[in-house]
C-alpha positions, 0 to 999 in steps of 0.5 A: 819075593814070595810075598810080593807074587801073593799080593800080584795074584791077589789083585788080579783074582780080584780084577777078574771077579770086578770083571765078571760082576761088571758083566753081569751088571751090564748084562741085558735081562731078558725073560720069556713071556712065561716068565712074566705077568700082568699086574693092575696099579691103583690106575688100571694100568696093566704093569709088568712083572717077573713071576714073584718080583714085587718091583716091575720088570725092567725098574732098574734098567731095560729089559727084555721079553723074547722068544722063539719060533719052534724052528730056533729063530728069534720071534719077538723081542720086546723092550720093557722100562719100569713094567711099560713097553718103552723103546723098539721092538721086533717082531720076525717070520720064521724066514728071519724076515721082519712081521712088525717093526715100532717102538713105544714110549711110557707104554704108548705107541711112538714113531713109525709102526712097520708090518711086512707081508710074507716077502718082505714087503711093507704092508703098512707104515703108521706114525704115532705120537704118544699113543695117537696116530700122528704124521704119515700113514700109508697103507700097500698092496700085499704080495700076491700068490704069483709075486711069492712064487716069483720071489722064491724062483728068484730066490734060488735063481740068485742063490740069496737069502731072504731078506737079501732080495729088494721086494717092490712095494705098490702103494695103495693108500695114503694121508696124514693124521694128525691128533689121532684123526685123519687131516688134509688130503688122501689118495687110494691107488690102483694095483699097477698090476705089473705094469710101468705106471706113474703113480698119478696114473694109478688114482682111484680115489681121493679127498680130503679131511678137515682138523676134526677128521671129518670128510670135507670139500670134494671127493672123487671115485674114478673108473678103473685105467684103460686096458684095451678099446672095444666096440659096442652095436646097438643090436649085435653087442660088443665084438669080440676084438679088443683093441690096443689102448693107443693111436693105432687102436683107436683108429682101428675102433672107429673105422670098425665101429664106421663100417660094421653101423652101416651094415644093420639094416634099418629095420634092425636099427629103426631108432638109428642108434650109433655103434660106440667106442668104448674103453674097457678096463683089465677085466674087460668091463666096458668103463665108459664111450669115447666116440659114437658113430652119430658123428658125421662130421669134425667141424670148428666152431668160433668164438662167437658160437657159429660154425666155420665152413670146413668140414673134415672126416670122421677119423682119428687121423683127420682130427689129429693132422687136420681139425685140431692143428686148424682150430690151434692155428685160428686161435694163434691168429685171434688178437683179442686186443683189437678185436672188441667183439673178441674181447667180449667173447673171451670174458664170456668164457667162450673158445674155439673148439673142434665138435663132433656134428651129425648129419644135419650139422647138429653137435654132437661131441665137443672134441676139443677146447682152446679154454680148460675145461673139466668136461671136455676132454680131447679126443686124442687124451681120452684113451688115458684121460682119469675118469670120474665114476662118483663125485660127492661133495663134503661138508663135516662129514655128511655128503650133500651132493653126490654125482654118479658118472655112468659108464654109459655117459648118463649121470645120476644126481642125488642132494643131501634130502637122500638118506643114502647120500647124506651118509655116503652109501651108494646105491 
């Protein structure tokens, strides 16, 4: 009986070491980085080693180097395979909130690298493949000072941690790569700056790669958004009211830009120089003219080039309940299939369209179009309408045309003899 409770007490003494020694197998190794050193194979490939170990840290299985903030929380946690970085890693803020999220592979960078700013909030999402950039690559609006004292405020408001609270991330650049080189189209954004904006609204630039990641075809660089309307004098300058991006302060700009042009006497004005509507940007820049006190008159011009006895007034209100709804009227009532002359004009590229006239019936503006066309911009789109500051066109990667869009409607035209364009460098 004695013998056979010895025996029991021997198996189990032996099962408990077995234990013990399995976990200590399983263990997962982990070393500080003072614990380890660089070493050159006979490639020159820097190889990871325990501090007097002849094998490379993690031959057997992987293994890991961490450390701590001086606070106790973790830093950084590194995987290592045969002396390689080979799988995830993590880097944290002192907060416990993650700085840089990736893995690797052999040594190389592999999936999607991650950084994060002071909040929480992505900086930055990059794809690699073997070591090459690969796949996505965007690029975000960092938090600013304000959003980081928003964000604490919150914080405590809601009795969270952090990492616990959603951080909104504005994106502010975004394309592919493919091979290591930039391919295919890419989009720069403007900071939405608080405001509910779709993402198409927020363009700043765009354009494309060819496979060899050289820019290529067009490229566009627009003006800022609108943020408010002002009018400009020739004599006086820019009032100071600013005007509401809408219907309403659009209206109110023209009939002020109306009635403040008649008030400068002649002598003041002797070129007859209109007053201008213009759109400015958050800072209050003025981004470029959208109406000019030298119209006089909306008139609609036909599709044959001649202007039709109508005349309407030069507000916004007439444009919109008037000249616009009869010019759309006149074009439902054209049937260009019995009309040969109709026929002719539509193959020529002509179209109804609702101008802007002097006082001598010469056009000014073109207000409207019943055919698409890139620069003729409604009237009543040209509060919002995306505005293009440079316009250069690619090819392997040296610009042969550029076009600066002047915020006053002038344009300045460079080919590809100019030093300057070729290499894209603005003036």
């Amino acid at each position: 009986m004695m013998k056979n409770h010895c025996n029991d007490l021997s198996k189990l003494t032996l099962l408990v070491c077995f234990c013990f020694l399995f976990s200590l197998s399983c263990t997962e190794k982990k070393l500080g980085p003072d614990d380890v050193e660089y070493r050159k194979d006979d490639n020159g490939t820097q190889i990871l080693y325990q501090i007097g170990a002849s094998e490379p840290f993690g031959f057997e299985e992987e293994a890991f180097i961490v450390k701590k903030h001086p606070n106790g929380n973790l830093q950084y946690s590194i995987s290592f395979l045969h002396g390689l970085k080979d799988g995830p890693f993590t880097f944290w803020q002192k907060n416990e909130l993650p700085l840089i999220t990736g893995s690797y592979k052999q040594g190389k960078r592999d999936g999607i690298f991650t950084a994060y700013g002071k909040i929480g909030e992505i900086v930055y999402e990059k794809t690699y493949k073997m070591g090459e950039l690969d796949g996505n690559f965007s690029l975000y609006y960092p938090a600013s000072n304000h959003d980081l004292f928003r964000y604490k405020d919150e914080l405590k408001e809601k009795k969270l941690e952090p990492g616990e609270l959603k951080v909104k991330n504005n994106l502010r650049l975004q394309t592919q790569f493919k091979d290591g080189n930039p391919n295919g189209t890419y989009f720069a954004y403007l900071h939405p700056g608080g405001k509910n904006l779709a993402l198409k609204d927020l363009i700043k630039e765009e354009g494309s790669f060819n496979e060899e990641g050289l820019l290529s075809n067009e490229q566009f660089r627009y003006f800022p958004r609108t943020s408010g309307l002002g009018v400009v004098l020739p004599v006086l300058g820019r009032f100071d009211e600013i005007f509401e991006p809408n219907e309403l302060g659009f209206s109110k700009a023209i009939d002020q830009a109306s009635d403040e042009i008649a008030k400068i006497p002649t002598y003041r004005n002797p070129k007859n120089l209109p007053a201008y509507v213009y759109t400015l940007d958050d800072k209050g820049n003025e981004i470029v003219p959208i109406w000019s006190t030298h119209i006089k008159k909306f008139a609609i011009r036909n599709m044959d080039g001649y202007l039709l006895p109508d005349r309407f007034e030069p507000k916004y209100e007439y444009f919109t309940r008037k000249a616009k709804p009869s010019a759309i009227k006149l074009v439902k009532a054209l049937d260009l299939s019995g009309d040969p002359n109709l026929a002719y004009y539509e193959k020529k590229g002509m179209a109804v369209e609702v101008v802007g006239i002097d006082a001598e019936n010469v056009i000014i503006d073109i207000l409207w179009s019943s055919r698409d066309r890139a620069e003729v911009i409604s009237l009543d789109e040209r509060i919002n309408a995306r505005r293009t500051r440079i316009r250069r066109s690619w090819s392997e990667g040296f610009s042969n045309e550029a076009d600066w869009l002047l915020h006053n409607g002038s344009q300045l035209s460079l080919r590809a003899q100019d030093e300057l364009a070729r290499f894209g460098i603005d003036r």
